[in-house]
MDAnalysis code that builds the backbone (N, CA, C; Angstrom):
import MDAnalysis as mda
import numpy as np

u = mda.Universe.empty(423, n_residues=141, atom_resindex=np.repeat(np.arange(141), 3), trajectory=True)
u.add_TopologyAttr("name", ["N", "CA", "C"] * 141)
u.add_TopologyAttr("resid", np.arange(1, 142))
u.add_TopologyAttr("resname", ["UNK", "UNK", "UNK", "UNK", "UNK", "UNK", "UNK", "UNK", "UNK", "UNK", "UNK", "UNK", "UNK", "UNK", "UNK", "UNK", "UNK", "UNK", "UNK", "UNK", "UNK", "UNK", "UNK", "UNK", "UNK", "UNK", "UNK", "UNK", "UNK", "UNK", "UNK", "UNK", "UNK", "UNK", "UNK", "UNK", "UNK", "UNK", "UNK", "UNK", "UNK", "UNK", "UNK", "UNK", "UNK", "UNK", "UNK", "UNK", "UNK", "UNK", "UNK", "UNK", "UNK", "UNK", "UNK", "UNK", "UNK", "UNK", "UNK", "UNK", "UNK", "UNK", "UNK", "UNK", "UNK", "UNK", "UNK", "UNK", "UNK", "UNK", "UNK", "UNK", "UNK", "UNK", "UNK", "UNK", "UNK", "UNK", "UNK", "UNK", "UNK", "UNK", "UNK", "UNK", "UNK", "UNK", "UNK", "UNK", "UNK", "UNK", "UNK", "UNK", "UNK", "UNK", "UNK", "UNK", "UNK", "UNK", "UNK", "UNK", "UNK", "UNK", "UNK", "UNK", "UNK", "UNK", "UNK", "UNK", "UNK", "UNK", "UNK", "UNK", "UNK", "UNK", "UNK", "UNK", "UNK", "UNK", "UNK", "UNK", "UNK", "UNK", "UNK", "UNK", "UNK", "UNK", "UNK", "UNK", "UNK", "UNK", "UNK", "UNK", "UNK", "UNK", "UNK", "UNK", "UNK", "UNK", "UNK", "UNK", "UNK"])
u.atoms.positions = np.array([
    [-112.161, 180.821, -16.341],
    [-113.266, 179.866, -16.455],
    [-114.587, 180.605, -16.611],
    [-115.179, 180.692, -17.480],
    [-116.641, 181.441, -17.761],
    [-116.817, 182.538, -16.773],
    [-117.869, 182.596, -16.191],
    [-118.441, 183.783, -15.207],
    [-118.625, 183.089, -14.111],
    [-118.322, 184.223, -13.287],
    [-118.390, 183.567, -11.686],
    [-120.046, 183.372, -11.132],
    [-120.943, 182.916, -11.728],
    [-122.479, 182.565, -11.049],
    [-122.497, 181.499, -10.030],
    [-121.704, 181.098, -9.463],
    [-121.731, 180.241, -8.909],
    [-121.690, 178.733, -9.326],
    [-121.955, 177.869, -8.856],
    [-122.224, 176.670, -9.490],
    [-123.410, 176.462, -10.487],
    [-123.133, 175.590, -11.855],
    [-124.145, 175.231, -12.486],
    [-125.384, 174.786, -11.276],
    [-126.772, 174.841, -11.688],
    [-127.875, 174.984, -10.909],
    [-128.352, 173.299, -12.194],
    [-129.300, 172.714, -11.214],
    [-129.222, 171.134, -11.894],
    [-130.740, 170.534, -11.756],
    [-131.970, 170.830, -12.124],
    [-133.097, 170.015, -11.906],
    [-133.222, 168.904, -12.174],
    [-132.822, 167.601, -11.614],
    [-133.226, 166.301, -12.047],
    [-134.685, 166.323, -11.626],
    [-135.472, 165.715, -12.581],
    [-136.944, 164.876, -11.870],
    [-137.053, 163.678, -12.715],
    [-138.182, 163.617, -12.276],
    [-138.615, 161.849, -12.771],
    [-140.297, 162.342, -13.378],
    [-140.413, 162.554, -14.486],
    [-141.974, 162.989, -14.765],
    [-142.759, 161.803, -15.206],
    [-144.208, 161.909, -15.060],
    [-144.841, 160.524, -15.456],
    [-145.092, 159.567, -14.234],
    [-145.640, 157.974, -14.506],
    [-145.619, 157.498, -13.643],
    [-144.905, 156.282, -13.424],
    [-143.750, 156.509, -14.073],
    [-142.537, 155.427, -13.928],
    [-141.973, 155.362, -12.436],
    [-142.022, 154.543, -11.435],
    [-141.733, 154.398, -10.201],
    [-140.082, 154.151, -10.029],
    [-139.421, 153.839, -10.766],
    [-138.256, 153.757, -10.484],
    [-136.904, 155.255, -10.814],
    [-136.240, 155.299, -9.787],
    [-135.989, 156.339, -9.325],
    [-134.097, 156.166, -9.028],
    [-133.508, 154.992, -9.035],
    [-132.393, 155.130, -8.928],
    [-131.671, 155.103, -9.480],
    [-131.579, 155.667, -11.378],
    [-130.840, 155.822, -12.159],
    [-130.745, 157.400, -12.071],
    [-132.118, 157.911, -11.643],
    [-132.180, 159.883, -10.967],
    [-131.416, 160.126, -10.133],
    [-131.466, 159.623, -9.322],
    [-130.930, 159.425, -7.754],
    [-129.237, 159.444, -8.180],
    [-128.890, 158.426, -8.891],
    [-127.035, 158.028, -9.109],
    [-126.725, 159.370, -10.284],
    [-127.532, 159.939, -11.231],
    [-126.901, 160.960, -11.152],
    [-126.951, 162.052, -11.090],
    [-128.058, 162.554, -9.886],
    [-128.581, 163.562, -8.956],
    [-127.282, 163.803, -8.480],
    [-126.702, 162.161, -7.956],
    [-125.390, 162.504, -6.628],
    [-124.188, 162.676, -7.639],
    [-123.889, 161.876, -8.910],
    [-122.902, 162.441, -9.329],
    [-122.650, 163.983, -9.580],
    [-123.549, 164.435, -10.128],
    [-123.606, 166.003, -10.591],
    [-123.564, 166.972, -8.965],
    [-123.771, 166.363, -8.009],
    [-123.300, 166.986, -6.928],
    [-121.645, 167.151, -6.445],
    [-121.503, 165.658, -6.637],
    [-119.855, 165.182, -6.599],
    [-119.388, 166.092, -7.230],
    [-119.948, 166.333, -8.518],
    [-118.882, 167.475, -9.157],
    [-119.157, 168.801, -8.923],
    [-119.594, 169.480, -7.913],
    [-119.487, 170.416, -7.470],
    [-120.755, 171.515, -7.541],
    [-121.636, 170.673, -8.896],
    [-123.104, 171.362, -9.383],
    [-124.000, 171.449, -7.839],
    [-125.087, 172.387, -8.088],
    [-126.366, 172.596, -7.195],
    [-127.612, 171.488, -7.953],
    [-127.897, 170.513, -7.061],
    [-128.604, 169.553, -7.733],
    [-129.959, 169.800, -6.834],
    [-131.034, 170.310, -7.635],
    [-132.552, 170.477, -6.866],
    [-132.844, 169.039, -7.362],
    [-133.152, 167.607, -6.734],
    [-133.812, 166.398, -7.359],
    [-135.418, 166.477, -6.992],
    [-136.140, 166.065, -8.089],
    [-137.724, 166.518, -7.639],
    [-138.587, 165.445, -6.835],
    [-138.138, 164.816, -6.435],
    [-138.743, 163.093, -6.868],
    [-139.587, 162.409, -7.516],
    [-140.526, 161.494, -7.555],
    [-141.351, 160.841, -8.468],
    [-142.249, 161.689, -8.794],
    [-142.803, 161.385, -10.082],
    [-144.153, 161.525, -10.412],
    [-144.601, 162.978, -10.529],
    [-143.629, 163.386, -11.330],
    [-143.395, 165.373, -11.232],
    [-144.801, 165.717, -12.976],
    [-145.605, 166.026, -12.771],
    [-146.039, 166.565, -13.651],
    [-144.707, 167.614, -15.056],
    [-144.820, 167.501, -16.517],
    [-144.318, 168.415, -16.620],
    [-144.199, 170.558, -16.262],
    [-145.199, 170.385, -16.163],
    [-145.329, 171.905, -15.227],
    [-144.903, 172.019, -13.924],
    [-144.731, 171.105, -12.924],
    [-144.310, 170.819, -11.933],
    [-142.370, 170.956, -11.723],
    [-141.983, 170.298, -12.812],
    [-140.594, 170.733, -13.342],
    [-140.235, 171.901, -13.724],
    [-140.994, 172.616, -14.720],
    [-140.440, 173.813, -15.322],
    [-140.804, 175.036, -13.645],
    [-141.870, 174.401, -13.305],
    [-141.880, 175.551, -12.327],
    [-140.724, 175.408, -11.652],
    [-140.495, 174.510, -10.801],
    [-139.259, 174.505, -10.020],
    [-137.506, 174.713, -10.726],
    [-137.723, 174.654, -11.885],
    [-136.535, 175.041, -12.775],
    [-136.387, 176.975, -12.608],
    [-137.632, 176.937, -12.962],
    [-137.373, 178.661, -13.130],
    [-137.468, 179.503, -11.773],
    [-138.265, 178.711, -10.567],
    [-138.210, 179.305, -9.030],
    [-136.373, 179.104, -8.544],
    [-136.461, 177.546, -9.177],
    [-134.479, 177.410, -8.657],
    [-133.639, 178.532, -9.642],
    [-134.545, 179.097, -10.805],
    [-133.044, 179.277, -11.455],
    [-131.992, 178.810, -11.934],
    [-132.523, 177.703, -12.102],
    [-131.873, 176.111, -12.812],
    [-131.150, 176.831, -14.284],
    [-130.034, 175.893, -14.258],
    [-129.274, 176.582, -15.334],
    [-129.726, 174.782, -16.460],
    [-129.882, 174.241, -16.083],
    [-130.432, 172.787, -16.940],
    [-132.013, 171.646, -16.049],
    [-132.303, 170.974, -16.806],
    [-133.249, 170.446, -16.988],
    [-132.931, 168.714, -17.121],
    [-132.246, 168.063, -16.220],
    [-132.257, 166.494, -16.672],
    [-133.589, 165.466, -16.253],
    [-134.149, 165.029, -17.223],
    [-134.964, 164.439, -17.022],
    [-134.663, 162.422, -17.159],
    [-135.125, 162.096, -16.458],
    [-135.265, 160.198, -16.552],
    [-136.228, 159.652, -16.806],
    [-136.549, 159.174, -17.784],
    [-137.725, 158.631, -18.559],
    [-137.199, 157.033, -18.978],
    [-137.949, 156.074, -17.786],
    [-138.315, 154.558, -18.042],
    [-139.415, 154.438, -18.633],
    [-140.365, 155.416, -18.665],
    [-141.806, 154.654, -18.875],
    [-142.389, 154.509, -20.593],
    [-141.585, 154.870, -21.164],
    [-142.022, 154.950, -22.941],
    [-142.632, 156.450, -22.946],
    [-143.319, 157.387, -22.164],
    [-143.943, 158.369, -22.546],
    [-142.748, 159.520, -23.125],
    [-141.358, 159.295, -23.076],
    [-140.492, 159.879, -23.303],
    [-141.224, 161.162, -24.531],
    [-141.569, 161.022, -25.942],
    [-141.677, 161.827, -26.326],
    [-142.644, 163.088, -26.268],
    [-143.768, 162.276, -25.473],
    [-144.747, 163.584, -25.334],
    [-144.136, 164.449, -23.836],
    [-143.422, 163.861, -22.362],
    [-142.937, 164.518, -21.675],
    [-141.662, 165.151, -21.618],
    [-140.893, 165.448, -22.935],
    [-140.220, 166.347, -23.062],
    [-140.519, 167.099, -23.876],
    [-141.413, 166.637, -24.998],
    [-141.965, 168.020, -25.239],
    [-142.769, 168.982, -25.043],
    [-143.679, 168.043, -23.402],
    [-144.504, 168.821, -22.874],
    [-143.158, 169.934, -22.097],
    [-142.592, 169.340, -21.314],
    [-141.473, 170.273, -20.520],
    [-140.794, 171.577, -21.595],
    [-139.956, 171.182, -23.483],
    [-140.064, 172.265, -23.736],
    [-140.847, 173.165, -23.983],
    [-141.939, 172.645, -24.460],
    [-143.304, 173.900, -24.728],
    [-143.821, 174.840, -23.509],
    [-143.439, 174.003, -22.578],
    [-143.686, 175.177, -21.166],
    [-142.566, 175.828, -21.103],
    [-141.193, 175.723, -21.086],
    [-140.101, 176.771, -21.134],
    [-140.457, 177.272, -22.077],
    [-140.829, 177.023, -23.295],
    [-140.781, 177.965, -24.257],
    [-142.068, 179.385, -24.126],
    [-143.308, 179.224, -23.459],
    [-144.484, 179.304, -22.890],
    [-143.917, 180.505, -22.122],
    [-143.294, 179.935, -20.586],
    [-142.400, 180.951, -19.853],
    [-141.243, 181.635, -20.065],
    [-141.092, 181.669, -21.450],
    [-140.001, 182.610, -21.755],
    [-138.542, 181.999, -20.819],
    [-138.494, 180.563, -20.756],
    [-137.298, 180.416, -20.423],
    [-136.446, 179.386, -20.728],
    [-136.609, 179.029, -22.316],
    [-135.840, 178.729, -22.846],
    [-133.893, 178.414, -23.039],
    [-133.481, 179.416, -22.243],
    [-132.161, 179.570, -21.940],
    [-132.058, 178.385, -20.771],
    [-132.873, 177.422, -20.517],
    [-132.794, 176.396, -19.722],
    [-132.545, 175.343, -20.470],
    [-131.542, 175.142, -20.305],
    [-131.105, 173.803, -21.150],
    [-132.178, 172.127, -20.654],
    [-132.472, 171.344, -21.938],
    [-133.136, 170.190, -21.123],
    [-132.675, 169.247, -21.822],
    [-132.086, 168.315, -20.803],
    [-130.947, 167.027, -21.397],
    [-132.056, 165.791, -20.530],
    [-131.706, 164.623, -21.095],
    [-132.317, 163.216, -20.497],
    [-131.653, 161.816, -20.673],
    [-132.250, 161.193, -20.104],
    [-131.930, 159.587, -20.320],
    [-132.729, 158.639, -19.806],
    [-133.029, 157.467, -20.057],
    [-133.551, 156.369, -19.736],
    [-133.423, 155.420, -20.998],
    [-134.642, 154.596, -21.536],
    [-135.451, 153.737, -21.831],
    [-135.540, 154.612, -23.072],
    [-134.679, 155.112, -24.213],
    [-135.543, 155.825, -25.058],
    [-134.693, 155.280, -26.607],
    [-136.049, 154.602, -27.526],
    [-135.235, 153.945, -28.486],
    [-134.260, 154.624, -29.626],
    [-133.406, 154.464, -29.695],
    [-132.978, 154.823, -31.031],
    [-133.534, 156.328, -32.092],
    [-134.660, 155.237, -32.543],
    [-134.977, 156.264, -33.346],
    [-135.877, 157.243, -32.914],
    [-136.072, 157.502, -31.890],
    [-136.631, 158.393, -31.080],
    [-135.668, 159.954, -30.523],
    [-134.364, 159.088, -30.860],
    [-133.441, 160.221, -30.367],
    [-133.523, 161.809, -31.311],
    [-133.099, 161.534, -32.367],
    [-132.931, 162.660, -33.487],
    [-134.556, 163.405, -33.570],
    [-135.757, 163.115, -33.330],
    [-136.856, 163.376, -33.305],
    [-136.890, 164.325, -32.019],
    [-136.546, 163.846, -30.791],
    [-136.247, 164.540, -29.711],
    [-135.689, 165.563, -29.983],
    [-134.124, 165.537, -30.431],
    [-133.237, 166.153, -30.303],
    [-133.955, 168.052, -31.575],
    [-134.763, 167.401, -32.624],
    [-135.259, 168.533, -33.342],
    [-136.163, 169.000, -32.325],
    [-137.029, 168.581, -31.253],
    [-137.649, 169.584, -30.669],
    [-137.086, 170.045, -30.012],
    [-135.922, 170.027, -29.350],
    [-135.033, 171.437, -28.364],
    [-134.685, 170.559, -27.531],
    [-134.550, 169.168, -27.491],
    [-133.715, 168.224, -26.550],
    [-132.396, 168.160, -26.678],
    [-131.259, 168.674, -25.388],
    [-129.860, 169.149, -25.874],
    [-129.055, 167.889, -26.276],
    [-129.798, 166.761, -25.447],
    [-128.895, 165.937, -25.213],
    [-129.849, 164.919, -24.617],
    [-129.319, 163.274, -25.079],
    [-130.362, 161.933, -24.500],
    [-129.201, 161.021, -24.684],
    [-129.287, 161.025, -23.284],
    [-128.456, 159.680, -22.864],
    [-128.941, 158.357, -22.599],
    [-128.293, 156.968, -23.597],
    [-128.862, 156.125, -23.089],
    [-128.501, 155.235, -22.115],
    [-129.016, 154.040, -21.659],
    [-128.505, 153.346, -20.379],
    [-126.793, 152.521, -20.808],
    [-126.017, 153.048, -21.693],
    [-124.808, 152.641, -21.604],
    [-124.026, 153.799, -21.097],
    [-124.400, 154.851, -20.978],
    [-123.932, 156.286, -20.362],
    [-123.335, 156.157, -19.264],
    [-121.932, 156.667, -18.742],
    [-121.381, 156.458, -17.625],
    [-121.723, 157.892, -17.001],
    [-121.624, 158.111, -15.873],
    [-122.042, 159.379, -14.757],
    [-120.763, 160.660, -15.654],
    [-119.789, 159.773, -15.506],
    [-118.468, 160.868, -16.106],
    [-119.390, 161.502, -17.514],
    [-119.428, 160.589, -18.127],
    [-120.007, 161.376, -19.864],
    [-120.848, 162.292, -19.537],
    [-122.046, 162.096, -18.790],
    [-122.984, 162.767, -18.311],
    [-122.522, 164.289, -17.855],
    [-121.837, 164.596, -16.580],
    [-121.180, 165.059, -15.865],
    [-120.266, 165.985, -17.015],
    [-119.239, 165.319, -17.994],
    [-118.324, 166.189, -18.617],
    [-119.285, 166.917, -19.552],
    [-120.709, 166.243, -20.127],
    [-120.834, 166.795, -20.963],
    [-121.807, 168.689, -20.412],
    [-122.384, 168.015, -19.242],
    [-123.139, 169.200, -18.122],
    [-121.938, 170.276, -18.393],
    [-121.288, 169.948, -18.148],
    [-120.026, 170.724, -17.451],
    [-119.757, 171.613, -18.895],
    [-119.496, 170.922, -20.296],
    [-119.754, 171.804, -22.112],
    [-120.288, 172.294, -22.031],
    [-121.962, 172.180, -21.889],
    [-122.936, 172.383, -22.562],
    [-123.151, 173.091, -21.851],
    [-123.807, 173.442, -20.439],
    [-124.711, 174.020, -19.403],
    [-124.004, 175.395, -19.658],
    [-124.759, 176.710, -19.897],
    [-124.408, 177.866, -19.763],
    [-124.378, 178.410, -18.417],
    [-123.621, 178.657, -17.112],
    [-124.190, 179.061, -15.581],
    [-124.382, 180.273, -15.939],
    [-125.387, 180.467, -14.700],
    [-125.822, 181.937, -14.635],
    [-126.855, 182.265, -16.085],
    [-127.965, 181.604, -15.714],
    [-129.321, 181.494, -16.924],
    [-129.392, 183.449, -17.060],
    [-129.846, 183.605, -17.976],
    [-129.890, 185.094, -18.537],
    [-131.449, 185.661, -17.882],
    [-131.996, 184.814, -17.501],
    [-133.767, 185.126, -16.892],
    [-133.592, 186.647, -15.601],
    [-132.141, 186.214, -14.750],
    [-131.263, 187.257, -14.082],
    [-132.889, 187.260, -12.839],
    [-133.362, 185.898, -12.234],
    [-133.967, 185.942, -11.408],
    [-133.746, 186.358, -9.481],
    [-132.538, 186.264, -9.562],
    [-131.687, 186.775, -8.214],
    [-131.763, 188.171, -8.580],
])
């Protein structure tokens, strides 16, 4: 099975000022269930506020939850700061409230992955489990 780094490392936050918090929360805990290290940030995380705590955790991904419509400027504020801190090798996946044609637009600025609200925890979860490289190359330990 890949390299022994331990468990995938998991930043959920909630950036912006969308108050609702328990679609983060359900799969903060799934991605725990499956065995991941889940840092959850809670509300109202600035994007710099995220990337910092991504790269202090050593976060091997980046899930973000976006209800509030600001979806496209706060993920691409979040990649331009990994990209900024040279830590890019942080994967950044999301979901909420985000229309359609908003996806493929995302997805060209360095968004791995946008899940929408028909997404079950499993899809989520199997796809973490593909995609997420453990043990980020930054080699901060």
């Amino acid at each position: 099975m890949g390299v022994a780094a331990g468990p995938i490392r998991v930043v959920v936050a909630k950036p912006g000022l969308d108050g609702h918090d328990r679609g983060a929360k359900v799969i903060a805990r799934a991605l725990r269930d499956a065995g991941m290290e889940v840092i959850y940030t809670g509300l109202h995380q600035t994007p710099e506020q995220i990337v910092d705590t991504a790269i202090q955790e050593d976060a091997d991904a980046i899930g973000l939850s976006i209800l509030s419509g600001a979806h496209n400027t706060l993920f691409a504020a979040v990649i331009d700061l990994l990209r900024r801190r040279e830590a890019e090798d942080i994967l950044v996946f999301g979901g909420g409230i985000i229309p359609e044609v908003d996806i493929a637009p995302l997805k060209e600025k360095g968004v791995a992955e946008i899940f929408t609200p028909g997404a079950t925890t499993q899809a989520i979860v199997d796809w973490v489990r593909e995609n997420v490289q453990q043990g980020s190359t930054t080699g901060h330990r």
